[in-house]
Backbone as JSON Lines, residues from 0, in Angstrom:
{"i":0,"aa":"X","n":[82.24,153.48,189.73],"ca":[81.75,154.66,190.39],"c":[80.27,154.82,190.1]}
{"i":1,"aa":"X","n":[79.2,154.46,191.54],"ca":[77.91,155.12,191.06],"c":[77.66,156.42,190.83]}
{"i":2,"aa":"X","n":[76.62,156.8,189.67],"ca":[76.04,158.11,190.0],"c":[75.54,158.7,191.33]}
{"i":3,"aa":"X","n":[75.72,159.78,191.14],"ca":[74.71,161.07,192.4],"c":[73.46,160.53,192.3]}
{"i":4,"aa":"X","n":[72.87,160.66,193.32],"ca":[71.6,161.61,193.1],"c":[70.99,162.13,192.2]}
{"i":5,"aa":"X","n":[71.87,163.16,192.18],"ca":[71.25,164.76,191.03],"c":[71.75,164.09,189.6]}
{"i":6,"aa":"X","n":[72.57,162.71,189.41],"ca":[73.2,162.43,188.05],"c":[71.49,161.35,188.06]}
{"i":7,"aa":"X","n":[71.55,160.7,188.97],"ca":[70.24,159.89,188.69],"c":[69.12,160.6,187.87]}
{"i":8,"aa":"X","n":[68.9,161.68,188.93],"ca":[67.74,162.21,188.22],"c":[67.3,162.58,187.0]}
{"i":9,"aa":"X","n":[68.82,163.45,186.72],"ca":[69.31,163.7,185.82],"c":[68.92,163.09,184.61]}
{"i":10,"aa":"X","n":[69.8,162.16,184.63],"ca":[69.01,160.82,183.92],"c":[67.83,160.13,183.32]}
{"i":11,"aa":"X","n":[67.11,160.27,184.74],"ca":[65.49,159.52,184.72],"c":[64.89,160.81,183.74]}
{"i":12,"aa":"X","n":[65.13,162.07,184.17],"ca":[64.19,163.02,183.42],"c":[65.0,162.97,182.35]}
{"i":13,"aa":"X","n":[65.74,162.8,181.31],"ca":[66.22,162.56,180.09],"c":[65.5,161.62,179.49]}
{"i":14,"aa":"X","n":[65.31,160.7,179.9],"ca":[64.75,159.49,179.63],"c":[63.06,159.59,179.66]}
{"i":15,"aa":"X","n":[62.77,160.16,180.49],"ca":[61.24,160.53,180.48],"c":[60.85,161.87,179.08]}
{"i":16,"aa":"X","n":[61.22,162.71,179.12],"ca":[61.93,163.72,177.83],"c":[61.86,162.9,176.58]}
{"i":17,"aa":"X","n":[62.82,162.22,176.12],"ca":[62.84,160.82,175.34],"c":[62.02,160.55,174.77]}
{"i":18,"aa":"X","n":[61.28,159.52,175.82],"ca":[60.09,158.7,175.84],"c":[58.62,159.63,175.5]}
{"i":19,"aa":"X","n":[58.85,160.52,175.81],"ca":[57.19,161.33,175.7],"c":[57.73,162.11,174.61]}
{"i":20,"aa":"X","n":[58.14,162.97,173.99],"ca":[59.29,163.05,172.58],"c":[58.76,162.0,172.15]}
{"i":21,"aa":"X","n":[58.96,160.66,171.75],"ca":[58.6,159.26,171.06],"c":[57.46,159.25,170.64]}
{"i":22,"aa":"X","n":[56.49,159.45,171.65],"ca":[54.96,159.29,171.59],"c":[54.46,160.03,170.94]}
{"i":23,"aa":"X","n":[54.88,161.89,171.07],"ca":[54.1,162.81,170.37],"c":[54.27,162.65,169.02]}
{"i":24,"aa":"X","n":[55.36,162.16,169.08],"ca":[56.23,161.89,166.93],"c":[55.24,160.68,166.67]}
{"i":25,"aa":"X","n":[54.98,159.41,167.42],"ca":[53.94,158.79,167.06],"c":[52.76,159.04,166.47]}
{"i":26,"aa":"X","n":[52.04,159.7,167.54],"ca":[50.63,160.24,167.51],"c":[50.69,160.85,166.19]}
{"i":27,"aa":"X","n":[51.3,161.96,166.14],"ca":[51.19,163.21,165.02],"c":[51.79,162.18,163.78]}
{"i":28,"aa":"X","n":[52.66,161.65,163.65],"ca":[52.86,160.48,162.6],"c":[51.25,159.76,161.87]}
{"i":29,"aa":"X","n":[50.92,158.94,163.19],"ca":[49.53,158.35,162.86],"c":[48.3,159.75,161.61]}
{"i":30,"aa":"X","n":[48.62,160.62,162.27],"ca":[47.93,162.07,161.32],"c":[48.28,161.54,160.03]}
{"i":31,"aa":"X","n":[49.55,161.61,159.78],"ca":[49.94,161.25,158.03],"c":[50.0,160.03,157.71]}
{"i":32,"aa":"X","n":[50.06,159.1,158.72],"ca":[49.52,157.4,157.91],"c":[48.1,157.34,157.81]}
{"i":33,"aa":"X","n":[47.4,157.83,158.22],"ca":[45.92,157.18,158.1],"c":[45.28,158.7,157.81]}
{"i":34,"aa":"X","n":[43.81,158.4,157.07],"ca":[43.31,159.6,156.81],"c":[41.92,159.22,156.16]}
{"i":35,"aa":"X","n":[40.84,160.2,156.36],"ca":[39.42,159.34,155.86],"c":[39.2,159.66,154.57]}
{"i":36,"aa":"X","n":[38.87,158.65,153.99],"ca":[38.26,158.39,152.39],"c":[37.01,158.24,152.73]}
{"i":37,"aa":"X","n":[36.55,158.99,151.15],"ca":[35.04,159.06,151.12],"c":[34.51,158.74,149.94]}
{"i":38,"aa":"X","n":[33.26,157.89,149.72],"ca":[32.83,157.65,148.26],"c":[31.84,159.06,147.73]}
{"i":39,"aa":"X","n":[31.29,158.27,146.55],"ca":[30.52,159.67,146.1],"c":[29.11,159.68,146.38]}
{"i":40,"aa":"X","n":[28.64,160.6,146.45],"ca":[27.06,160.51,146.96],"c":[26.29,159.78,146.19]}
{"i":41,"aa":"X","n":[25.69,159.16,147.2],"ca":[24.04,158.52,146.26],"c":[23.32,159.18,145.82]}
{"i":42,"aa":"X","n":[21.68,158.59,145.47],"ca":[21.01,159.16,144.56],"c":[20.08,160.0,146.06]}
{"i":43,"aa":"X","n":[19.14,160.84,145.38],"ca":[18.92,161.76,146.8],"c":[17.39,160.81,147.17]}
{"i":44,"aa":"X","n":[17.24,160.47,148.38],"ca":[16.17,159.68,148.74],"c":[14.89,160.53,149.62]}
{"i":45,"aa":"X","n":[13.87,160.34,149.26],"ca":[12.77,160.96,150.06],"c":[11.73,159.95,149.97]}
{"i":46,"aa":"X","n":[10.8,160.21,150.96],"ca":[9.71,158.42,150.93],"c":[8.86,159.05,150.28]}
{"i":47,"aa":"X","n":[8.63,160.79,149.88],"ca":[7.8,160.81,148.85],"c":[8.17,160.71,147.4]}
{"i":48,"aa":"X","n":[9.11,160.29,146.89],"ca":[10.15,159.94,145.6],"c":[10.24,161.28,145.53]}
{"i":49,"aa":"X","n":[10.03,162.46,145.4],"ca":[10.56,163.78,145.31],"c":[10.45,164.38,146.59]}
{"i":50,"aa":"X","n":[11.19,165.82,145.94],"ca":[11.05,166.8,147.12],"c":[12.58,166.92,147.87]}
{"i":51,"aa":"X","n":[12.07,167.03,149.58],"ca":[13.28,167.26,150.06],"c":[13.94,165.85,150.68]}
{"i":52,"aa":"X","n":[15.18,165.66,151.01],"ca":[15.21,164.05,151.03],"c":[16.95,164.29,151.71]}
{"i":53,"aa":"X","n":[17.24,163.43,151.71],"ca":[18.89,163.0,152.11],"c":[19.56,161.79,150.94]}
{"i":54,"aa":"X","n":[21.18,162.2,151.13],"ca":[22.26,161.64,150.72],"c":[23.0,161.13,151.11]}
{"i":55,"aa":"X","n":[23.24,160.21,150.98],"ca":[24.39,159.17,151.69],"c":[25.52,158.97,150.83]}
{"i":56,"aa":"X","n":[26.52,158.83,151.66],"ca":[28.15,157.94,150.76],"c":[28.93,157.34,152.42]}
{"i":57,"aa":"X","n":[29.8,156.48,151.81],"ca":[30.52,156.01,152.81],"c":[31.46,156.37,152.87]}
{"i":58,"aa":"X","n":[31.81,156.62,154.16],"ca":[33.1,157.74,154.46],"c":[33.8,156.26,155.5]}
{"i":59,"aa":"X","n":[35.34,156.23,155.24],"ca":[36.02,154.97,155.89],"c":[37.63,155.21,156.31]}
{"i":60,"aa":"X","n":[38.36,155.15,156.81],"ca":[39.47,155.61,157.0],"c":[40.55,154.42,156.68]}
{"i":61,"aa":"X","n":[41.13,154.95,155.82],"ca":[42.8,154.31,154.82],"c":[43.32,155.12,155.32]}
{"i":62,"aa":"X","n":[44.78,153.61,155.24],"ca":[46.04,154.03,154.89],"c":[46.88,154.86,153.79]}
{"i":63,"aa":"X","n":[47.91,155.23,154.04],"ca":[48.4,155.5,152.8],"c":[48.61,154.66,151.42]}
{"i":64,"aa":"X","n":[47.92,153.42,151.89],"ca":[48.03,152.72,150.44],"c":[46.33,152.62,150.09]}
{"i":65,"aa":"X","n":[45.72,153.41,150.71],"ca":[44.25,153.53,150.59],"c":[43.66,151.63,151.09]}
{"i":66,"aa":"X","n":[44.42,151.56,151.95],"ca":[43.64,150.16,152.19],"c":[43.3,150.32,153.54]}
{"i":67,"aa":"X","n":[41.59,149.8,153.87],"ca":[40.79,150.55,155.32],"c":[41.3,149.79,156.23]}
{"i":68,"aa":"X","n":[41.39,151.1,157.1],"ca":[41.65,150.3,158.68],"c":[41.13,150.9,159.73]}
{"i":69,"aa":"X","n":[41.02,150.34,160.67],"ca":[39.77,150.87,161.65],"c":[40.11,152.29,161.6]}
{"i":70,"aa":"X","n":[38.19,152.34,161.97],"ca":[38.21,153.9,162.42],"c":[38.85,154.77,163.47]}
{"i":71,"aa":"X","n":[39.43,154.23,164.08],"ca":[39.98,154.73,165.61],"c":[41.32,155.08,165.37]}
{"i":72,"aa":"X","n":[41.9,154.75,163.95],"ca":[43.49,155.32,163.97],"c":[43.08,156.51,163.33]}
{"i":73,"aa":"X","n":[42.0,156.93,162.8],"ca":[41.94,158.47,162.18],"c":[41.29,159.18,163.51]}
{"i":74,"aa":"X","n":[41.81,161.06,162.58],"ca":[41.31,161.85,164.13],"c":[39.71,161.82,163.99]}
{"i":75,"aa":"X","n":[38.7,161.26,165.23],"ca":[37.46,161.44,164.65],"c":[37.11,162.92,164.49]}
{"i":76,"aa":"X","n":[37.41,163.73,164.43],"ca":[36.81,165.38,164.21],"c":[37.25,165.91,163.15]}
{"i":77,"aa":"X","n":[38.15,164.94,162.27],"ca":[38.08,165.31,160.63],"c":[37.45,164.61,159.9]}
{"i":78,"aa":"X","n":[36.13,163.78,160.43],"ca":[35.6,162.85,159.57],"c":[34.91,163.82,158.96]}
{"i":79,"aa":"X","n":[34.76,163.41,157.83],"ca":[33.57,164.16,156.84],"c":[32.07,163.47,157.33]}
{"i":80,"aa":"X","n":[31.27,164.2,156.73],"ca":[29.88,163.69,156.71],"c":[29.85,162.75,156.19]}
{"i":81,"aa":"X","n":[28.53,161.93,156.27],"ca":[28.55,160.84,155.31],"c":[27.16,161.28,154.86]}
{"i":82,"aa":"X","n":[26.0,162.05,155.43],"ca":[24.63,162.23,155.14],"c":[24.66,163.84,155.22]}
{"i":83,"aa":"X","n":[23.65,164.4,154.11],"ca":[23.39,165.54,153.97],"c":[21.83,166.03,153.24]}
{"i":84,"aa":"X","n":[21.78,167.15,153.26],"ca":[20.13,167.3,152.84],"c":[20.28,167.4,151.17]}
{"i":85,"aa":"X","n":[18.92,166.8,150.51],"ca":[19.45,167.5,149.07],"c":[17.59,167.72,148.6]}
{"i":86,"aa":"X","n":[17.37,167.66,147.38],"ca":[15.96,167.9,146.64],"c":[15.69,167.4,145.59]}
{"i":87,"aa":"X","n":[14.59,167.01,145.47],"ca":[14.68,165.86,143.63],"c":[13.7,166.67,143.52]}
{"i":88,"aa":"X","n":[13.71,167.41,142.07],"ca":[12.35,168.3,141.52],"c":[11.51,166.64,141.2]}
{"i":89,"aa":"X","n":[10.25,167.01,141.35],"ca":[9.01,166.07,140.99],"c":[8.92,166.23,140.05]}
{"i":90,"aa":"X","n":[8.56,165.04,139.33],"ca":[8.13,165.11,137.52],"c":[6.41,164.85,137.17]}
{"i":91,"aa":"X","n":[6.06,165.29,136.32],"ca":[4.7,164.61,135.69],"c":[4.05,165.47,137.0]}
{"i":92,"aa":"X","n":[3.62,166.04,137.15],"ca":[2.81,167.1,137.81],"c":[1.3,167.92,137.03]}
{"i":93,"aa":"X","n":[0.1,167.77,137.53],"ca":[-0.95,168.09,136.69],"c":[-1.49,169.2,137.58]}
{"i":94,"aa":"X","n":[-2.09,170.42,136.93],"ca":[-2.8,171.68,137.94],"c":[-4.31,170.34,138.13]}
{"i":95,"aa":"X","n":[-4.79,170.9,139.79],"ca":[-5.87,170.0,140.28],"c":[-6.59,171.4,140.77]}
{"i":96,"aa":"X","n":[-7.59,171.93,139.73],"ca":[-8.45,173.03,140.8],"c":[-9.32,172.14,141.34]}
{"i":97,"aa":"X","n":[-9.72,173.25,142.21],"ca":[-10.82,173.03,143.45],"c":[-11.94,173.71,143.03]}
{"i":98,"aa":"X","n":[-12.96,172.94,143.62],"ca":[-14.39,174.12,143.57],"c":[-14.69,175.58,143.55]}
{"i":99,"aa":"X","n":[-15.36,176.5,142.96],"ca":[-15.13,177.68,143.55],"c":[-16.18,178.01,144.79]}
{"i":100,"aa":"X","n":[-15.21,179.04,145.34],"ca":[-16.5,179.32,146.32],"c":[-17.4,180.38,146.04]}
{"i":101,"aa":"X","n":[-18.64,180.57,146.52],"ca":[-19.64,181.54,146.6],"c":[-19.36,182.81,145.9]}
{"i":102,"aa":"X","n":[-20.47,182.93,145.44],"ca":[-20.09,184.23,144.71],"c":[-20.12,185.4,145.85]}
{"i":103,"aa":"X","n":[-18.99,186.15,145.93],"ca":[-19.13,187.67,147.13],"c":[-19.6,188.67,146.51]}
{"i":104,"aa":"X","n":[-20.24,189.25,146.43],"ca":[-20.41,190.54,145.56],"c":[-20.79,191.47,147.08]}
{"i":105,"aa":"X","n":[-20.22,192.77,146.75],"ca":[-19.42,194.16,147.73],"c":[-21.07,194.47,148.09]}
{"i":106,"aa":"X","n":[-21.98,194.85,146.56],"ca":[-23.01,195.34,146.85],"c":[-24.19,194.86,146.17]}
{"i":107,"aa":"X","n":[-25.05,194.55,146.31],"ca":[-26.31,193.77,145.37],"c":[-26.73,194.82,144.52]}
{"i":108,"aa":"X","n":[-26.66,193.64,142.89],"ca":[-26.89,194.41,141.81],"c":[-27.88,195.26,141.98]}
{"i":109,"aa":"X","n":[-27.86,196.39,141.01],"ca":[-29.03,197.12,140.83],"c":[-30.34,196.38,140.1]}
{"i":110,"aa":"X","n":[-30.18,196.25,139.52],"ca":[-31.31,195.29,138.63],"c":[-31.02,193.73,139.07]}
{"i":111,"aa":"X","n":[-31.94,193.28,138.99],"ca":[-32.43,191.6,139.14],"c":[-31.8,190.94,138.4]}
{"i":112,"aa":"X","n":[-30.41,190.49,138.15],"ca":[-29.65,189.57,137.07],"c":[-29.77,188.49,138.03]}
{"i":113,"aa":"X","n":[-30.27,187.48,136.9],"ca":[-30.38,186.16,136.88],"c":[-29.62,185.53,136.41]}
{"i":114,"aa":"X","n":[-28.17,185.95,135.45],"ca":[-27.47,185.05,133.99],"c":[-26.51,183.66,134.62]}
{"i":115,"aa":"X","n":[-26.62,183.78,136.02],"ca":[-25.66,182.69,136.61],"c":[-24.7,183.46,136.74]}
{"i":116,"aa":"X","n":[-24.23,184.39,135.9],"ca":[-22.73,184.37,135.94],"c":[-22.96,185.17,137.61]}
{"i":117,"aa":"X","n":[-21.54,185.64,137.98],"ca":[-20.83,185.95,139.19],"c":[-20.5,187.69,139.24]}
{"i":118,"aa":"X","n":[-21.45,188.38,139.47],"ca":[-20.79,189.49,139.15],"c":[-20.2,190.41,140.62]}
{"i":119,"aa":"X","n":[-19.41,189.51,140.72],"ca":[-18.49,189.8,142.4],"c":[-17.18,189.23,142.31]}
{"i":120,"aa":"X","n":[-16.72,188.55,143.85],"ca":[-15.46,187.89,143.71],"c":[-16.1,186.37,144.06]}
{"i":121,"aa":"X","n":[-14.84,185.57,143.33],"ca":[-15.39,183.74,144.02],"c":[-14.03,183.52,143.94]}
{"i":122,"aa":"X","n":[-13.51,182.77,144.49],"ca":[-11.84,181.67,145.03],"c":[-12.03,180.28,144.89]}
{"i":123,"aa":"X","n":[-10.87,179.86,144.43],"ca":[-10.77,178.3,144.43],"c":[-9.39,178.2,144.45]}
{"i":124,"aa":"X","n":[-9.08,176.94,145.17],"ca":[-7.67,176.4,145.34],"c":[-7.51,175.4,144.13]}
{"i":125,"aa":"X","n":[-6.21,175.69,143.86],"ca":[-5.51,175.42,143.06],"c":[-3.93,174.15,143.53]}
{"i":126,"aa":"X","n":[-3.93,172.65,143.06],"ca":[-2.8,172.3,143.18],"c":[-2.23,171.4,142.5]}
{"i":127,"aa":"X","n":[-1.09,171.63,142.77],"ca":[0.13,170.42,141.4],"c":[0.08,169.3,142.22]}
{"i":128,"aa":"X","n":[-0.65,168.54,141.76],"ca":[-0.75,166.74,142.13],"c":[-0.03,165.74,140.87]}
{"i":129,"aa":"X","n":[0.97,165.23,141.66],"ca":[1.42,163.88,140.88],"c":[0.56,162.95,140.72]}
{"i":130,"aa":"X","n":[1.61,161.69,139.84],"ca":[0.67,160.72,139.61],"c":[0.4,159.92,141.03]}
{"i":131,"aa":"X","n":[0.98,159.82,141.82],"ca":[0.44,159.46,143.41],"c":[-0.69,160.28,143.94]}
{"i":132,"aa":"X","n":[-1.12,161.54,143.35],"ca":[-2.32,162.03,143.88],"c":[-1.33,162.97,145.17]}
{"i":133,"aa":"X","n":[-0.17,163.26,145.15],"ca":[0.63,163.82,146.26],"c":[0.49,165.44,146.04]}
{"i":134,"aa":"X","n":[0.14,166.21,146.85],"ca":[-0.08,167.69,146.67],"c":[1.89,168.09,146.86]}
{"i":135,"aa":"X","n":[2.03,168.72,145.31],"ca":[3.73,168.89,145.42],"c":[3.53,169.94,145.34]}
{"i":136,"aa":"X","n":[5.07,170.7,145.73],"ca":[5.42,172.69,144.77],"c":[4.99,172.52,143.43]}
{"i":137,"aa":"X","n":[4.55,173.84,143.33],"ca":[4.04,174.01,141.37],"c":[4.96,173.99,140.62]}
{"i":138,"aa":"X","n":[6.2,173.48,140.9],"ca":[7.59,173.72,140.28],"c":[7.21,172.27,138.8]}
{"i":139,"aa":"X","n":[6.99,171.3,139.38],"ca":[6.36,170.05,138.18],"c":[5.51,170.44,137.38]}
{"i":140,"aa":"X","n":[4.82,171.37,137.49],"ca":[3.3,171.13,136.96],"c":[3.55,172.38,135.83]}
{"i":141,"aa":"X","n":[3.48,171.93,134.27],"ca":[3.86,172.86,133.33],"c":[2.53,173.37,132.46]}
{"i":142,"aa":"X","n":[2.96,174.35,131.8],"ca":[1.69,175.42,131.55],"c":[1.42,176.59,132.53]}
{"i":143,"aa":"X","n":[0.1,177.02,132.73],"ca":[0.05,178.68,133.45],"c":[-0.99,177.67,134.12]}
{"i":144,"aa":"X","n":[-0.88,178.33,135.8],"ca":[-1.52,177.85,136.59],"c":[-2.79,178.26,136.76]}
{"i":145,"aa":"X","n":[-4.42,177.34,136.41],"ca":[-5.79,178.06,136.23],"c":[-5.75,179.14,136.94]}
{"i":146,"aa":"X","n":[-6.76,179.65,136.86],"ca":[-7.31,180.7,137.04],"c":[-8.17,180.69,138.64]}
């Protein structure tokens, strides 16, 4: 005795049900066999040896026996980073003043002083230079910063 029709169909969509059932248990399976491993960060790199710079580690996707297998069986949108920002304080840092400038004075002395000295305002820049001669933050440079 063949089936109906409606027993065929019946059928075929059981079987299609099934089969796509199969796949999703796959997929979501693959979630708990594979998963990304990551090493530990490097040292922090900048091309001026300090300052602000980046970090690297290698991020790779294992099995559950932690042994790698391509990247394409993990979900890519849970990969971790592999690069991030970081900062190396500068070492050996020396204060480098600058020239001063001109003497300002508000109003010209009353009397005729000659002594050199400055009896107004004068400015000079001030900076923490490494041993590269690199103008860094005053964060290196120890002691009280001139005057």
């Amino acid at each position: 005795m063949s089936a109906s029709p409606i027993q065929q169909m019946w059928h075929l969509s059981l079987i299609l049900m099934l089969s796509s059932s199969s796949l999703a248990r796959s997929t979501d399976g693959n979630a708990e066999k594979y998963s990304w491993s990551k090493g530990t960060w490097g040292v922090c790199w900048s091309e001026e040896g300090c300052g602000p710079g980046i970090e690297e580690r290698t991020v790779w996707c294992a099995d559950v026996l932690a042994r790698t297998v391509p990247p394409e069986l993990c979900t890519p949108t849970q990969k971790p980073p592999d690069t991030r920002h970081c900062y190396t304080t500068c070492q050996g840092g020396t204060w480098q003043p600058g020239p001063w400038s001109s003497c300002q004075v508000e109003s010209p002395p009353s009397s005729g002083r000659s002594d050199g000295i400055c009896h107004g305002t004068q400015f000079r820049n001030v900076s923490c230079l490494t041993q590269m001669s690199d103008n860094v933050p005053p964060l290196p440079c120890s002691g009280p910063e001139p005057a």
